[in-house]
DRENZASE-722068 format. One record per residue (C-alpha): x, y, z; residue number from 0; chain. Coordinates in steps of 0.05 Angstrom, whole numbers. Layout:
<pts>
[pt [X, Y, Z], NUM, "A"]
...
</pts>
This chain:
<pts>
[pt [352, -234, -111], 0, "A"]
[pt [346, -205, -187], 1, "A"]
[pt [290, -155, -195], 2, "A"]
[pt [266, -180, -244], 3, "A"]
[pt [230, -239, -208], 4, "A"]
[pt [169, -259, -209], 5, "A"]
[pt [119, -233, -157], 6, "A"]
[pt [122, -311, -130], 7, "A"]
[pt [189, -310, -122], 8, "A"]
[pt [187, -245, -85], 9, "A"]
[pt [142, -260, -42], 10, "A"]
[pt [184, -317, -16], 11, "A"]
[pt [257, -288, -18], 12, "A"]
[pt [253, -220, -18], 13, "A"]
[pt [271, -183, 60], 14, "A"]
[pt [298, -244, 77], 15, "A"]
[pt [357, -233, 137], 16, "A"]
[pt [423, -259, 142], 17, "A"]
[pt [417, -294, 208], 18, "A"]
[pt [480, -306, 234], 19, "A"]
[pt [457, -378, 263], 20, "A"]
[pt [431, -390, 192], 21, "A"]
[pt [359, -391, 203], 22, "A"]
[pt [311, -413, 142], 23, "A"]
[pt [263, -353, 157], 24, "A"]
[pt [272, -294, 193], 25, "A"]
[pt [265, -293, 261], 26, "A"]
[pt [223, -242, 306], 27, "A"]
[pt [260, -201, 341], 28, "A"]
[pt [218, -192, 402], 29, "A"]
[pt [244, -133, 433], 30, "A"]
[pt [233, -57, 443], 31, "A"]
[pt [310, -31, 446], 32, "A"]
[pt [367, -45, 412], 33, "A"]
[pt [441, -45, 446], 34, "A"]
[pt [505, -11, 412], 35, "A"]
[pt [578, -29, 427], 36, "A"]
[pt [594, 54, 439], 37, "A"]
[pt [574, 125, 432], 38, "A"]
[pt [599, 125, 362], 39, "A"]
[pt [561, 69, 338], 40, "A"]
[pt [493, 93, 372], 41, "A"]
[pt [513, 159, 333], 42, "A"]
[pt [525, 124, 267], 43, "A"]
[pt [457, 103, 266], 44, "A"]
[pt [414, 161, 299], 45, "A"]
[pt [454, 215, 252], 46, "A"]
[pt [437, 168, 189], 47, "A"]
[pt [506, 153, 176], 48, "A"]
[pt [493, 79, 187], 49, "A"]
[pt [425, 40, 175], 50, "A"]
[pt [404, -13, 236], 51, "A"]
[pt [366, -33, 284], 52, "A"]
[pt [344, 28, 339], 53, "A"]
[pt [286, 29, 369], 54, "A"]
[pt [221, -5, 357], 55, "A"]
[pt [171, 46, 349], 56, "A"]
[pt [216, 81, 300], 57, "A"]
[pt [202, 19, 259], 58, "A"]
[pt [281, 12, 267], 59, "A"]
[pt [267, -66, 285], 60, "A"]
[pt [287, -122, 239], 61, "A"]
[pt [218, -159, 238], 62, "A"]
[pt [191, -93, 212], 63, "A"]
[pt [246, -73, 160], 64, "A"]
[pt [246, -150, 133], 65, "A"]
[pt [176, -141, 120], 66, "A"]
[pt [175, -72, 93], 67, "A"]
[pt [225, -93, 37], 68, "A"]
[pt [184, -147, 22], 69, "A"]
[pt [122, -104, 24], 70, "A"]
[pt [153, -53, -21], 71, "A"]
[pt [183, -114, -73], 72, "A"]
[pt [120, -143, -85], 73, "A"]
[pt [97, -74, -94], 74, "A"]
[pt [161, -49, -146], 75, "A"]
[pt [154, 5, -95], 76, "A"]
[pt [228, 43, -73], 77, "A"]
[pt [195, 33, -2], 78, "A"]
[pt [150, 9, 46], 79, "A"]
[pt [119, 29, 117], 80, "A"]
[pt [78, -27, 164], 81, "A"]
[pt [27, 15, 205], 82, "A"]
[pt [-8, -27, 266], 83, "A"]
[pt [-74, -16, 220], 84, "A"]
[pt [-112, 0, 156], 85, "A"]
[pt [-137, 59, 181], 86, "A"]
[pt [-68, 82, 213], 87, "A"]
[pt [-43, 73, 145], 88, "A"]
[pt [-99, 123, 118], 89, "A"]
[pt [-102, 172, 169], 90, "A"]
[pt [-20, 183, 172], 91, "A"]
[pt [-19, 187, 90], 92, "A"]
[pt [-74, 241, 94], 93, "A"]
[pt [-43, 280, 149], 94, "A"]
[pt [25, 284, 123], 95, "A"]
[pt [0, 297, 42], 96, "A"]
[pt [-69, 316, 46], 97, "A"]
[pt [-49, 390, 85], 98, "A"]
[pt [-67, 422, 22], 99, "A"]
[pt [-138, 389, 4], 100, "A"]
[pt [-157, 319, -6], 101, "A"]
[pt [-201, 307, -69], 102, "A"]
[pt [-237, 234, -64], 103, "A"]
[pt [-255, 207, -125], 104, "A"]
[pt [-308, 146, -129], 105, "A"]
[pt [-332, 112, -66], 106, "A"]
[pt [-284, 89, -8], 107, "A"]
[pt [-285, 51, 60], 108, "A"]
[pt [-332, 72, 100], 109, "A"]
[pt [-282, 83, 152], 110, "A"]
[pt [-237, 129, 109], 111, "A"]
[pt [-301, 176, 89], 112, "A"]
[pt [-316, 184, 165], 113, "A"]
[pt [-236, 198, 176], 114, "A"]
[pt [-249, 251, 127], 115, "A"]
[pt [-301, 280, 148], 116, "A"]
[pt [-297, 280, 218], 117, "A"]
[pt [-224, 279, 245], 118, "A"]
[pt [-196, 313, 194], 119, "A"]
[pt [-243, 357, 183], 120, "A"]
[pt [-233, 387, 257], 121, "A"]
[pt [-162, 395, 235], 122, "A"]
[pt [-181, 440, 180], 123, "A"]
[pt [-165, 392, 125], 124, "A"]
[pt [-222, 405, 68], 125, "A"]
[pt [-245, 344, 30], 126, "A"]
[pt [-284, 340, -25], 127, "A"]
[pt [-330, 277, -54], 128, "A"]
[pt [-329, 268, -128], 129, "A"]
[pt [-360, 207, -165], 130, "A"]
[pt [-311, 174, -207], 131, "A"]
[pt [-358, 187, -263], 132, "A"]
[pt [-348, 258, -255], 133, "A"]
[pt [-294, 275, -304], 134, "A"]
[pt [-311, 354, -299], 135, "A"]
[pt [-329, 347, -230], 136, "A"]
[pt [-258, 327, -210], 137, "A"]
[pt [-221, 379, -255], 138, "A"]
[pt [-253, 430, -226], 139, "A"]
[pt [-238, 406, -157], 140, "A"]
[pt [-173, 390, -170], 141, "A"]
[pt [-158, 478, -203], 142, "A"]
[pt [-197, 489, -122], 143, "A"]
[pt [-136, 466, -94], 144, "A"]
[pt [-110, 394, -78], 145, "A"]
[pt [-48, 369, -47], 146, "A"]
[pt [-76, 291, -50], 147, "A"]
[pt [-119, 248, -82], 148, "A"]
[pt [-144, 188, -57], 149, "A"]
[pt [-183, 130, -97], 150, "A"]
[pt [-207, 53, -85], 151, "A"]
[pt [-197, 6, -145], 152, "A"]
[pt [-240, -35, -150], 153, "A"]
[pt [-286, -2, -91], 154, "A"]
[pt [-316, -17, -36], 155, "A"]
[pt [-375, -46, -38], 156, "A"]
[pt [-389, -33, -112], 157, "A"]
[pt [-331, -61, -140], 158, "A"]
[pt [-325, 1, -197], 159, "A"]
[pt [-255, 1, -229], 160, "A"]
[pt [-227, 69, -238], 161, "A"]
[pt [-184, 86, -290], 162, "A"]
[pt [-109, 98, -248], 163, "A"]
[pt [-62, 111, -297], 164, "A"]
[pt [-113, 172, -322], 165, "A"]
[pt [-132, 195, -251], 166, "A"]
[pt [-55, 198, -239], 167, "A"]
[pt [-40, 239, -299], 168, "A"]
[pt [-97, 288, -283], 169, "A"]
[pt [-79, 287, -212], 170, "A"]
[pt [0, 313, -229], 171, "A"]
[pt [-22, 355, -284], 172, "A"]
[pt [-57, 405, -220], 173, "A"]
[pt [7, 383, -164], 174, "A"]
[pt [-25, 337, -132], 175, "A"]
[pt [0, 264, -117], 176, "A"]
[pt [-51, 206, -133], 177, "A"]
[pt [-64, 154, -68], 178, "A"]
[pt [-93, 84, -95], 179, "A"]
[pt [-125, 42, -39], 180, "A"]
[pt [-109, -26, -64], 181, "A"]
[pt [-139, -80, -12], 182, "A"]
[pt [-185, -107, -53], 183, "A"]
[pt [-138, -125, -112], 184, "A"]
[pt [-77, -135, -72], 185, "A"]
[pt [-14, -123, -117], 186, "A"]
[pt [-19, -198, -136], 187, "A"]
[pt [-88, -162, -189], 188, "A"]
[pt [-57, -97, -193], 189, "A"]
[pt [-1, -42, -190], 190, "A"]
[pt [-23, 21, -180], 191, "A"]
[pt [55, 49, -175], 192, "A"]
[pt [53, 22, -241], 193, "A"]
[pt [5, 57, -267], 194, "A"]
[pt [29, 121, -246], 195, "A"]
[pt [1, 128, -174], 196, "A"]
[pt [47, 161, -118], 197, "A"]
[pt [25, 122, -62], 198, "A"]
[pt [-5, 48, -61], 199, "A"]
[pt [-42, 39, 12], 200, "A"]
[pt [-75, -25, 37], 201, "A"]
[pt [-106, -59, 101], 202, "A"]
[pt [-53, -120, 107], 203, "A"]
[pt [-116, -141, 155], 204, "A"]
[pt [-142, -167, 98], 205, "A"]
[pt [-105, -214, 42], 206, "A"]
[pt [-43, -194, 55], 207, "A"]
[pt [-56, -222, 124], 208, "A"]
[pt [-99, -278, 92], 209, "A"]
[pt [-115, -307, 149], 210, "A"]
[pt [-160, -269, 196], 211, "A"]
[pt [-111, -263, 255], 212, "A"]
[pt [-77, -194, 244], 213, "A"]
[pt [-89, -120, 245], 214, "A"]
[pt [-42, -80, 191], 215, "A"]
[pt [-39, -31, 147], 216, "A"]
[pt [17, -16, 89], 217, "A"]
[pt [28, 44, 50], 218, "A"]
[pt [87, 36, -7], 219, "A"]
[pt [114, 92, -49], 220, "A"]
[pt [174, 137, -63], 221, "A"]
[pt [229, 138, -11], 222, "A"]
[pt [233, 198, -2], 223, "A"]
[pt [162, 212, 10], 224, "A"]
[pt [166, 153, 51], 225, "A"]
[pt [216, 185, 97], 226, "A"]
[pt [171, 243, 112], 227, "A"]
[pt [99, 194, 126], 228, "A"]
[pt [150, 157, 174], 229, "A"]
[pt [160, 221, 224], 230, "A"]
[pt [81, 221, 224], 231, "A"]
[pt [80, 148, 238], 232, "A"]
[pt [130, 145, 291], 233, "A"]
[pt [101, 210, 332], 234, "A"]
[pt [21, 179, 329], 235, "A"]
[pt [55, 108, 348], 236, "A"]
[pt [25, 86, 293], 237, "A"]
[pt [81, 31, 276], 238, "A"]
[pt [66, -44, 270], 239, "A"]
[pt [87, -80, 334], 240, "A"]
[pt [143, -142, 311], 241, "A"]
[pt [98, -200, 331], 242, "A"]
[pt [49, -176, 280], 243, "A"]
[pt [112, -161, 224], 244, "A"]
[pt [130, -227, 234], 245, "A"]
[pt [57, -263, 225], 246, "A"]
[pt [45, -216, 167], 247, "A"]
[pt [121, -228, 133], 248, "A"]
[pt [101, -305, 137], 249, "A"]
[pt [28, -297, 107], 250, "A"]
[pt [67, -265, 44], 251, "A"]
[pt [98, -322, 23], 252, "A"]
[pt [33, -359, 3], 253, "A"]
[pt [-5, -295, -22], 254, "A"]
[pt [-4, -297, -100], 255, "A"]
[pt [-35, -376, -90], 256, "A"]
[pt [-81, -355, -44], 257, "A"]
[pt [-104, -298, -90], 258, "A"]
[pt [-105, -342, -151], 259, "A"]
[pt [-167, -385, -116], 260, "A"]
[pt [-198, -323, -87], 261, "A"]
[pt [-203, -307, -162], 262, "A"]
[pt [-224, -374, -199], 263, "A"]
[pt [-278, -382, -129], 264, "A"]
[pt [-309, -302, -137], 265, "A"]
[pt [-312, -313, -213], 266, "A"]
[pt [-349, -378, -203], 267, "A"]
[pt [-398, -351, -148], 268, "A"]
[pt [-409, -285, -194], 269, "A"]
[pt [-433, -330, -254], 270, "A"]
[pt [-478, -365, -221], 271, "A"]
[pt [-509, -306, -177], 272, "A"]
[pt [-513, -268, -249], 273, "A"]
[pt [-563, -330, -275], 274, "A"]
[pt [-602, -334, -212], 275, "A"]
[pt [-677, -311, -209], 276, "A"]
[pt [-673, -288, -141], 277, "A"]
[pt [-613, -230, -154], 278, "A"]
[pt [-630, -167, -183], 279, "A"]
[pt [-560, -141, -201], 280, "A"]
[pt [-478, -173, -193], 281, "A"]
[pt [-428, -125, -179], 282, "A"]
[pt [-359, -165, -205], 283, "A"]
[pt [-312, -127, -250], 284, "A"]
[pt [-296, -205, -286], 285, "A"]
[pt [-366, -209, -314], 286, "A"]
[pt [-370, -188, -388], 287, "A"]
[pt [-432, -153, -367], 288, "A"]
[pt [-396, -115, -318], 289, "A"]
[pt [-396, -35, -336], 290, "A"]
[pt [-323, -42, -308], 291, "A"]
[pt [-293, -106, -353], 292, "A"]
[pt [-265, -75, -408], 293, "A"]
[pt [-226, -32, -356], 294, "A"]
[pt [-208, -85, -308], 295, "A"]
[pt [-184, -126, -363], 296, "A"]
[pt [-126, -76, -385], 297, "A"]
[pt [-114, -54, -312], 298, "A"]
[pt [-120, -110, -275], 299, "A"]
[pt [-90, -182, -284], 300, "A"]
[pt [-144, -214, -238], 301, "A"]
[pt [-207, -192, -223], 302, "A"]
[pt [-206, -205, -139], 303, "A"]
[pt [-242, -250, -90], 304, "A"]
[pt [-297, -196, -72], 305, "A"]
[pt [-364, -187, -106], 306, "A"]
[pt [-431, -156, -81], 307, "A"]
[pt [-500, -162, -106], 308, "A"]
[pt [-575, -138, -88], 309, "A"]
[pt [-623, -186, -81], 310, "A"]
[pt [-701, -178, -110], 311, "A"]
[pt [-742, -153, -52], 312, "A"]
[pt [-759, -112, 3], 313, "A"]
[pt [-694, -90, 45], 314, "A"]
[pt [-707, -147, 97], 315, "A"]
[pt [-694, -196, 37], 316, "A"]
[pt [-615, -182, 55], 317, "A"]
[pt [-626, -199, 127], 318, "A"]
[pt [-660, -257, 109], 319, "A"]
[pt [-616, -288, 58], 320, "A"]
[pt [-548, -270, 107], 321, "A"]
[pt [-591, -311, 163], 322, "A"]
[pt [-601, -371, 122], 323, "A"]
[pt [-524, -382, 104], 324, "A"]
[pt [-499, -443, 135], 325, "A"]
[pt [-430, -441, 105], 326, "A"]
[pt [-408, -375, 99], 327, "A"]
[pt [-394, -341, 153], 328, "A"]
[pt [-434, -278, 170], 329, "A"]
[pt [-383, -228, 196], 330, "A"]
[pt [-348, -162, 169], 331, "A"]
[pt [-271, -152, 146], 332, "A"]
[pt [-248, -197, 87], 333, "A"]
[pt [-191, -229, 53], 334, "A"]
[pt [-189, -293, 106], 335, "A"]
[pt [-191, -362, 75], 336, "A"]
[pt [-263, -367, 102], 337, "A"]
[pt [-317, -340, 56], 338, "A"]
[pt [-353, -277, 92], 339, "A"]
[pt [-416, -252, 83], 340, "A"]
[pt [-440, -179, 105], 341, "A"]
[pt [-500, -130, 84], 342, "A"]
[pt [-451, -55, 77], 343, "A"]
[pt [-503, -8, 110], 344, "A"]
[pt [-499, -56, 174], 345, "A"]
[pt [-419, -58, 171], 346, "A"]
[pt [-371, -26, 119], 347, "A"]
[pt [-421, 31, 120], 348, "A"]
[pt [-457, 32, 176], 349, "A"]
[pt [-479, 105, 192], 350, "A"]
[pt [-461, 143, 130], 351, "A"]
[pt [-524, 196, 111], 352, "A"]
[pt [-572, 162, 65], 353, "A"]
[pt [-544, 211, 6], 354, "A"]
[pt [-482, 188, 11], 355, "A"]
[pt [-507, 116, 6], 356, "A"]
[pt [-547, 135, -49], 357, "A"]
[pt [-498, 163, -92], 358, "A"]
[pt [-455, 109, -88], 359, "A"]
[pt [-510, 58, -102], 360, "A"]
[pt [-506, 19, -31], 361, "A"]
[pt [-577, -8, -8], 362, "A"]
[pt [-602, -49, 46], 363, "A"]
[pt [-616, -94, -12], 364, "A"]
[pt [-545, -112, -24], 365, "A"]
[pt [-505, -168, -4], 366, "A"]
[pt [-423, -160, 4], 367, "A"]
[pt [-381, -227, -4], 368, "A"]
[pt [-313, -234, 13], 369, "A"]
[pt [-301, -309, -22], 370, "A"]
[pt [-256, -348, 12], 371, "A"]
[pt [-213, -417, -8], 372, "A"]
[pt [-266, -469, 2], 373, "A"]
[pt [-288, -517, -58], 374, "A"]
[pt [-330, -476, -98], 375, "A"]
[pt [-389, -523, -104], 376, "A"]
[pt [-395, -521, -36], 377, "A"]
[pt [-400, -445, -33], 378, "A"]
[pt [-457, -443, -91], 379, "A"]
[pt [-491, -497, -60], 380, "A"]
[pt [-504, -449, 5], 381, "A"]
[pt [-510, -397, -39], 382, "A"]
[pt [-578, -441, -68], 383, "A"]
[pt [-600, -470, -12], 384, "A"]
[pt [-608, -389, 19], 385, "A"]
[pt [-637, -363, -35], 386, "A"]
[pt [-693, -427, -58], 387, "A"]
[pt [-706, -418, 24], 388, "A"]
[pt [-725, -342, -2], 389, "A"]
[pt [-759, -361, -62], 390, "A"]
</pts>
């Protein structure tokens, strides 16, 4: 297949094996071990002369490689790794490049912050916090001393783009390589290897799964520096199992559709929240009113099937409205073809200190939607219904 394909294309050919019984799709290869024919074949392979299937929590299992190729060509990524999470994803990348200081600019996952400032703190890993506003603020952490560091574009649950291609120059210019947590714009909206990053990361969980029925995690990036985050995978057994590399392999082939009506449904919903008397503020980077649209527009080729917004009111009003929904679904995680609805300081951020929330502009006011595939009068028509029952 040329590489010079379009991401559609990719996303259906690419990693494809050359089953010897001339299967359509590749199959799952449902097993732990692998067999050789002698010594000097097994040796061939575990000395690196020869590249095949091994063993399965080396990720040496053709359900896993398949995927990672296609992983790392819809990425333009040399390579790919499939952790068993998100988070396992995170937590290897951090370990294995963040040794010298992790800078994180903007607000993140919830998850990742607590990572940060818990595990790897006890590791003696120091992390700072910088607003992605903070242009001095992250210079001068950066001349501190930085090995990594590590951004969401657009975040999570504010949906502020940062500016990648500068954060990666900056980044280099001190020696430090620039991680880009990508789940929200899947590389379908975005390349962030494109743009200069070093490492693109994302929860396949979420729209690379597309579904709701799969725990992953991806991180895609230079091979060599791929090489070295795979001895850190492999000795946490942090490497996707081959039921799961198989599920997610298959949910890639219908991800750039399924992304194109995330986009034309969130853009819908966002207009009409943005009119409504009930909603104080929209958080969508595809609104022209958006602090972030001039940005997304050169960065980004879609603007994503998550938006957030705080509703007019006393905190309970978020309760209240979430409560009310009879279509949406009210649960955390995103990216599944049903549209989710969840308040961030009961979920995503449950538990952070109130600073933290503060600074990044989370209140109990706001309201986090992950829009899914349904008709989109049908979603703004719950949407109404919640918010007249507010009124």
């Amino acid at each position: 297949m040329a590489e010079d394909n379009d991401l559609s294309t990719r996303a259906i050919h690419s990693g494809q094996i050359d089953d010897p019984h001339g299967a359509a799709i590749s199959p799952l290869y449902d097993t732990t071990t692998f067999s050789f024919a002698d010594t000097e074949a097994l040796l061939d392979v575990v000395e690196g002369r020869k590249q095949a299937a091994f063993y399965t929590r080396y990720g040496m299992n053709p359900s896993i490689t398949s995927l990672e190729q296609r992983l790392a060509a819809l990425d333009g990524a040399e390579s790919a790794l499939a952790f068993g999470a998100g988070m396992a994803a995170i937590s290897s990348l951090c370990l294995a490049f963040g040794q010298g200081g992790i800078v994180c600019l903007g607000e993140i996952y919830g998850g990742t912050t607590a990572f940060l400032q818990q595990q790897a703190a006890t590791l003696g890993i120091d992390t700072r916090f910088i607003r992605s506003d903070d242009r001095a603020g992250f210079e001068a952490a950066l001349q501190q001393g930085a090995s990594l560091v590590f951004m969401e574009t657009p975040a999570n649950p504010t949906l502020k783009i940062t500016d990648v291609e500068k954060m990666a120059a900056l980044s280099h210019q001190h020696g430090a390589r620039l991680a880009v947590d990508n789940t929200f714009a899947t590389p379908v909206n975005q390349q962030p290897l494109a743009l200069g990053a070093d490492f693109s990361v994302q929860s396949a969980t979420k729209y690379l799964g597309g579904h709701s029925d799969l725990t992953a995690g991806v991180v895609t990036g230079r091979e060599r520096e791929m090489i070295e985050l795979n001895e850190w995978r492999k000795s946490l057994g942090q490497t996707i199992a081959p039921e799961v590399a198989h599920k997610l392999k298959r949910s890639l082939v219908t991800l750039p559709l399924r992304v194109e009506r995330h986009n034309q449904n969130a853009q819908a919903l966002a207009e009409f929240l943005e009119q409504h008397p009930m909603i104080d503020k929209v958080y969508y980077p595809g609104l022209e009113r958006s602090e972030s649209f001039e940005l997304a527009r050169r960065q980004m080729r879609g603007y994503g099937g998550m938006l957030s917004f705080d509703l007019k009111g006393e905190g309970s009003v978020a309760r209240q409205f979430a409560d009310k929904l009879r279509l949406m679904t009210l649960a955390p995680s995103l990216g599944g073809a049903e549209t989710l609805v969840s308040q961030p300081v009961a979920t995503s951020h449950y538990g952070l200190p109130s600073v933290l929330l503060n600074e990044a502009g989370i209140s109990d006011r706001m309201i986090r939607l992950s829009v899914g595939l349904e008709a989109k009068q049908d979603l703004i028509a719950d949407l109404e219904q919640a918010l007249s029952g507010l009124a």
